[in-house]
C-alpha positions in Angstrom: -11.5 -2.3 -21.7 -11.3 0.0 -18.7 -9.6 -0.4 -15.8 -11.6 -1.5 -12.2 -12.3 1.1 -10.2 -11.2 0.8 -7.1 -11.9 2.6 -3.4 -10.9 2.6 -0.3 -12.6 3.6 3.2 -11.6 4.1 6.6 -14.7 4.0 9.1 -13.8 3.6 12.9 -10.7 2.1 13.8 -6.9 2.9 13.2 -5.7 3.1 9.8 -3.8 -0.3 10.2 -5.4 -1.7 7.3 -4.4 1.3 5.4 -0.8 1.1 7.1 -0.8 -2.8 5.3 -1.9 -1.4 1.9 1.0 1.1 1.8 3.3 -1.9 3.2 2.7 -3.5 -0.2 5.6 -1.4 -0.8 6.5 -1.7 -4.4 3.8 -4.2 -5.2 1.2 -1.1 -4.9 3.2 0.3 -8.4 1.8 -3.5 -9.8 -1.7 -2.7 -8.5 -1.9 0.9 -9.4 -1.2 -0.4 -13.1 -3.9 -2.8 -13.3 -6.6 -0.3 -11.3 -7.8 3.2 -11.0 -7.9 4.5 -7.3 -11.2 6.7 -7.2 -11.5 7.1 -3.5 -9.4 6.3 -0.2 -7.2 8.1 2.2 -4.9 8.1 0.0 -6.1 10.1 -2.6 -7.8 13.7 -2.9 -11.6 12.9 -3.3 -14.1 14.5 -1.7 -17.2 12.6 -2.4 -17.3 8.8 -2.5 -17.7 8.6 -6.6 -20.3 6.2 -8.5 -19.7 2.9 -10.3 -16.7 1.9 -8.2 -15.7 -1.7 -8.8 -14.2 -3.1 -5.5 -13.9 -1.1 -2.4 -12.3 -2.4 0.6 -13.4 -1.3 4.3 -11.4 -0.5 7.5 -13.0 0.5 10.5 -16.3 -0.8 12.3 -19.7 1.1 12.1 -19.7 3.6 15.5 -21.9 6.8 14.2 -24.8 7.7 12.2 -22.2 9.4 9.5 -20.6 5.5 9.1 -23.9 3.7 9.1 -25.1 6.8 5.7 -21.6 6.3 4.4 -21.3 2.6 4.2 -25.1 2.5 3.0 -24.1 4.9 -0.3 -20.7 2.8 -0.5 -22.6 -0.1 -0.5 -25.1 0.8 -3.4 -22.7 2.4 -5.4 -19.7 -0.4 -5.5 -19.9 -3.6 -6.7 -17.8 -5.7 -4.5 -17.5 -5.1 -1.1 -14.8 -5.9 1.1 -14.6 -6.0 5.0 -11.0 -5.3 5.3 -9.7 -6.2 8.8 -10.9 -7.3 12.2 -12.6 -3.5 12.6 -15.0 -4.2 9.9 -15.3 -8.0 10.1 -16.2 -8.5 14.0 -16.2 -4.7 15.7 -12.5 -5.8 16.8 -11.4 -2.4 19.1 -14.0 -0.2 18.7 -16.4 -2.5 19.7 -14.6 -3.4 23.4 -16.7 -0.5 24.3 -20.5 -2.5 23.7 -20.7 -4.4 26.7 -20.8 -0.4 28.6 -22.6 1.5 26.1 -21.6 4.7 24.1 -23.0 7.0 27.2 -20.7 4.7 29.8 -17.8 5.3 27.8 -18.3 8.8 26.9 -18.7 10.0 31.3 -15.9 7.3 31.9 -13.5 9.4 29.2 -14.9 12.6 29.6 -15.9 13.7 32.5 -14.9 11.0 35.3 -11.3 11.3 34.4 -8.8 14.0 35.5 -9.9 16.2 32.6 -8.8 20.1 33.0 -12.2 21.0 31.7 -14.3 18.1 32.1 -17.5 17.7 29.7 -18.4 15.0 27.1 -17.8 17.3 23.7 -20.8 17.8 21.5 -19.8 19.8 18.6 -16.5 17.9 17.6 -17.7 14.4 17.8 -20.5 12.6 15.9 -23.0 10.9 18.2 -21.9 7.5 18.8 -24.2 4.5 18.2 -24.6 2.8 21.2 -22.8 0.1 20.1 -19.8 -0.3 17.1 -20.7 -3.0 14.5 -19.2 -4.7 11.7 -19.9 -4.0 8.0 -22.2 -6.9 7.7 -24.4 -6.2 10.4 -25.5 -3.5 7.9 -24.7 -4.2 4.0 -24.2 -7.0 2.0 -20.4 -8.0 2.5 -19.0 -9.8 -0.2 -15.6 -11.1 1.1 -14.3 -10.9 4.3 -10.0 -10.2 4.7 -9.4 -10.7 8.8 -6.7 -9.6 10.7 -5.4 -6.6 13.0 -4.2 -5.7 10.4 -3.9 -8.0 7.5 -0.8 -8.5 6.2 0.2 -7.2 3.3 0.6 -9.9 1.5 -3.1 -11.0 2.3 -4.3 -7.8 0.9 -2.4 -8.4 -2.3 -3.3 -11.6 -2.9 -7.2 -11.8 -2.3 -7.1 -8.2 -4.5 -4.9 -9.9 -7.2 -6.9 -12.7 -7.2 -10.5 -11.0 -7.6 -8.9 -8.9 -10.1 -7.5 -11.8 -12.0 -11.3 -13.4 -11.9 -10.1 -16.0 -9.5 -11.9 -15.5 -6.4 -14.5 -17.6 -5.4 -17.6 -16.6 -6.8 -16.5 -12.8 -6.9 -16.9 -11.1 -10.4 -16.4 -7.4 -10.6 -19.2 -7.7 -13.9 -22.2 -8.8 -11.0 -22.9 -5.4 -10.7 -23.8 -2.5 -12.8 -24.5 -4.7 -16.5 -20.9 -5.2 -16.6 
């Protein structure tokens, strides 16, 4: 039998989730045996691969380039997992909703003691107007909160759903097994 496949993704936020991945610290050695990283930070992929059996989610939904990503991630994994407050409520990137992307964008831009001041166009992806979580959406199948979670979370609710005990979570739902 194969090992899982297993991905990672960093939408908008901060890499803290990422940061509490790596703070597994030598756990990560017990993980890597029992998995096959196909795409994350971490690793040297380019394009988000097919067939991936869990793939866990940092970051809330700000641009059109999230919202396509997260859609293909989405169809092409079989367990999704919002992984910290980012991609379970919006958490940080979201603070900016009640103003609107445009607000925010003058306020940073061009109404603050900028050298050169002008709201940059070719370096930045147009924002949605407002940054979502995962589920507002795709499909999320378990949520992990926290800013960021701890390590030991991570490990556990990834242990567990790769040990077949999390609740109502089987990496053979998807794909014909």
């Amino acid at each position: 039998m194969s090992k899982p496949r297993l991905a990672t993704l960093w939408l908008d936020g901060c890499s803290g989730c990422h940061m509490s991945l790596l703070d597994m610290d030598e756990r990560l050695l017990e993980l890597a045996a029992q998995v096959v990283f196909v795409y994350s930070p971490l690793v040297d992929a380019k394009h988000f691969p097919e067939r991936v059996d869990v793939v866990c989610i940092e970051g809330a939904v700000s641009t059109d380039e999230d919202e396509a990503l997260l859609r293909l991630v989405r169809q092409r994994s079989k367990v999704l997992i919002a992984m910290g407050d980012c991609a379970v409520t919006g958490n940080v990137p979201a603070m900016r909703n009640p103003w609107g992307a445009e607000t925010m964008l003058k306020a940073v831009y061009q109404e603050s003691r900028a050298l050169a001041p002008q709201i940059p166009v070719e370096t930045l992806p147009r924002l949605h107007d407002q940054a979502l979580p995962l589920h507002h959406f795709v499909p999320v199948d378990l949520f992990i909160p926290g800013c960021p979670p701890a390590a030991d979370t991570l490990f556990a609710a990834l242990g567990a759903l790769l040990a077949g005990a999390a609740d109502g979570l089987r990496l053979d739902s998807r794909f014909g097994a």
